[in-house]
C-alpha atoms as a printed R data frame, in Angstrom:
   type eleno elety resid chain resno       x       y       z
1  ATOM     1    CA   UNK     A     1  -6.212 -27.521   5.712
2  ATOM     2    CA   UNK     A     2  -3.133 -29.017   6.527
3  ATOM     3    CA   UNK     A     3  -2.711 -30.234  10.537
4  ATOM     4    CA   UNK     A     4   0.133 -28.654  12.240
5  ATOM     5    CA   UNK     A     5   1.762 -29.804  15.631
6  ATOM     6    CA   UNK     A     6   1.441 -27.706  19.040
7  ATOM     7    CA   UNK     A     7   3.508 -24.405  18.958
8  ATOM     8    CA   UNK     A     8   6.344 -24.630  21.090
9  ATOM     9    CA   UNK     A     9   8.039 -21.699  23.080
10 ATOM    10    CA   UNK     A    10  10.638 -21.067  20.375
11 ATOM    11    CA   UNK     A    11   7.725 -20.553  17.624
12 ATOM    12    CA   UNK     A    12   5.537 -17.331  16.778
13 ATOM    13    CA   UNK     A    13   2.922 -17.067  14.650
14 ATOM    14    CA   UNK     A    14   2.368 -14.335  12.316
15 ATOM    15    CA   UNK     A    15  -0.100 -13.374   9.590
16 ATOM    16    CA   UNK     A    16   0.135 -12.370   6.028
17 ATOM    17    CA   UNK     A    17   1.759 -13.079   2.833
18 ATOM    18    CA   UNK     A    18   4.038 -16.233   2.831
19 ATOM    19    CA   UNK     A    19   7.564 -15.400   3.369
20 ATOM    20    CA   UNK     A    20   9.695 -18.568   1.976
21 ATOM    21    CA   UNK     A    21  11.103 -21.380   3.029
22 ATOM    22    CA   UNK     A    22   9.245 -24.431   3.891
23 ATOM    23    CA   UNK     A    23   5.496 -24.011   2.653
24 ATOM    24    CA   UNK     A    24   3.829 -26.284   5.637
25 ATOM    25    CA   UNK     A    25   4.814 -23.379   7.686
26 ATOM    26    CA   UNK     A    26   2.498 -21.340   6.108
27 ATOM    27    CA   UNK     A    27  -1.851 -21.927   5.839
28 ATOM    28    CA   UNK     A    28  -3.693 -19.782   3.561
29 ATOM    29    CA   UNK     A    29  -6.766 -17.908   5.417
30 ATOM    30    CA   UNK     A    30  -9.738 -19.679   3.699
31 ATOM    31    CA   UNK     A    31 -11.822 -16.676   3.987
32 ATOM    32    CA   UNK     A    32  -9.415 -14.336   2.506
33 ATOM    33    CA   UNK     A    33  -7.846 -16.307  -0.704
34 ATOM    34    CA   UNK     A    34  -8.725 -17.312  -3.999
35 ATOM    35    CA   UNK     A    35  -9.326 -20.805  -4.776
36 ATOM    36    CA   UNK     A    36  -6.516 -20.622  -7.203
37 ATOM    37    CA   UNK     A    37  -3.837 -19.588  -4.329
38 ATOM    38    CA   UNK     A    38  -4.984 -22.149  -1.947
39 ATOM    39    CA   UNK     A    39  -4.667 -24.743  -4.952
40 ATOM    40    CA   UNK     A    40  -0.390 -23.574  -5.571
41 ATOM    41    CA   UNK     A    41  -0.187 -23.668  -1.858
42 ATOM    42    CA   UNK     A    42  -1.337 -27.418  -1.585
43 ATOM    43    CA   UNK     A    43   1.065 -27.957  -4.686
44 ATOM    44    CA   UNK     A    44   3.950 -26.475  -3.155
45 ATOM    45    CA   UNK     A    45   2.999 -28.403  -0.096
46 ATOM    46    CA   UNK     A    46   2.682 -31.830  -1.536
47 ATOM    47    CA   UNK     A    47   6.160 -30.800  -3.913
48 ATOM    48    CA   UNK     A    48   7.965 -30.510  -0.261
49 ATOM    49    CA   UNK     A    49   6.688 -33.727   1.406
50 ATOM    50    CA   UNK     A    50   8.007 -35.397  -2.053
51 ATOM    51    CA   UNK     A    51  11.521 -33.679  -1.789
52 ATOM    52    CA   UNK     A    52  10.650 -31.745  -4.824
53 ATOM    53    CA   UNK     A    53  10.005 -28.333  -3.077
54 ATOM    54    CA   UNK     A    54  10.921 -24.984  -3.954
55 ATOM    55    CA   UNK     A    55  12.337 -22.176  -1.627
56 ATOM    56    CA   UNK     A    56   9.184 -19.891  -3.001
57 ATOM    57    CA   UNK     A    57  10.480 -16.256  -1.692
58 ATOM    58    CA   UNK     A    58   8.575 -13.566  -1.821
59 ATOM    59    CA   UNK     A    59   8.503 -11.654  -4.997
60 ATOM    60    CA   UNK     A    60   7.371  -7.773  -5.926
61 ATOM    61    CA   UNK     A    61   5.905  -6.919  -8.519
62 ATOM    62    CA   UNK     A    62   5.065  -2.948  -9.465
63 ATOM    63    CA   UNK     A    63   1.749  -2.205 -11.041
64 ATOM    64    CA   UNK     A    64   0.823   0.485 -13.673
65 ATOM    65    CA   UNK     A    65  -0.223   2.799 -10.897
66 ATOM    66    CA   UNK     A    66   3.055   2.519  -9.152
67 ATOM    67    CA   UNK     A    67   1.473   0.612  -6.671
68 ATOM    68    CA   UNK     A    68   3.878  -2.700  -5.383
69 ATOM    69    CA   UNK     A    69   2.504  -5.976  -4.523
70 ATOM    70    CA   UNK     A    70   4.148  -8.503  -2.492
71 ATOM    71    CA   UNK     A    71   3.633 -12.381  -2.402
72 ATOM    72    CA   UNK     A    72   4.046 -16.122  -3.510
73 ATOM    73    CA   UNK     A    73   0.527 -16.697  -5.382
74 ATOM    74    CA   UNK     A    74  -0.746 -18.570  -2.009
75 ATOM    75    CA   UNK     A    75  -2.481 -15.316  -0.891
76 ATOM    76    CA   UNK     A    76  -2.364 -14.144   2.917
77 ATOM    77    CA   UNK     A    77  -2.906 -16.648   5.996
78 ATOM    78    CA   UNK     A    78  -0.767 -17.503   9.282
79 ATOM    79    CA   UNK     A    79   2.864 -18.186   9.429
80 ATOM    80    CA   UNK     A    80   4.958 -20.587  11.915
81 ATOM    81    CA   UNK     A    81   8.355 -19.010  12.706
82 ATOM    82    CA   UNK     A    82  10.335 -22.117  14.011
């Protein structure tokens, strides 16, 4: 798990899917993700700290029931809002 600094005032934290931007915002929820999420998470994480980093925005993708899923591939977890 990566450490984050004390929330100020001006942040909120929210939880679910990752929604862009800066990926050390975001930690997956252990519990609730697949190894292989967590894993592209850390990537994306260690891609940012090298100046490599990618604006990952969410994407959508319909299924064969009509269903929609949302997300990055780092599954659902808690979001800073700086």
């Amino acid at each position: 798990m990566v450490e984050t600094e004390p929330m100020n005032e001006e942040e909120e934290i929210t939880y679910g899917n990752f929604p862009g931007g800066d990926p050390r915002n975001f930690t997956p929820d252990e519990e609730s993700c697949y190894p292989e999420e967590i894993e592209a998470w850390k990537v994306a994480c260690r891609e940012w700290d090298e100046g490599r980093g990618v604006d990952r925005g969410p994407g959508c993708q319909f299924l064969g029931d009509g269903s929609v899923v949302t997300g990055t591939g780092f599954g659902v977890g808690t979001y800073i809002w700086k």
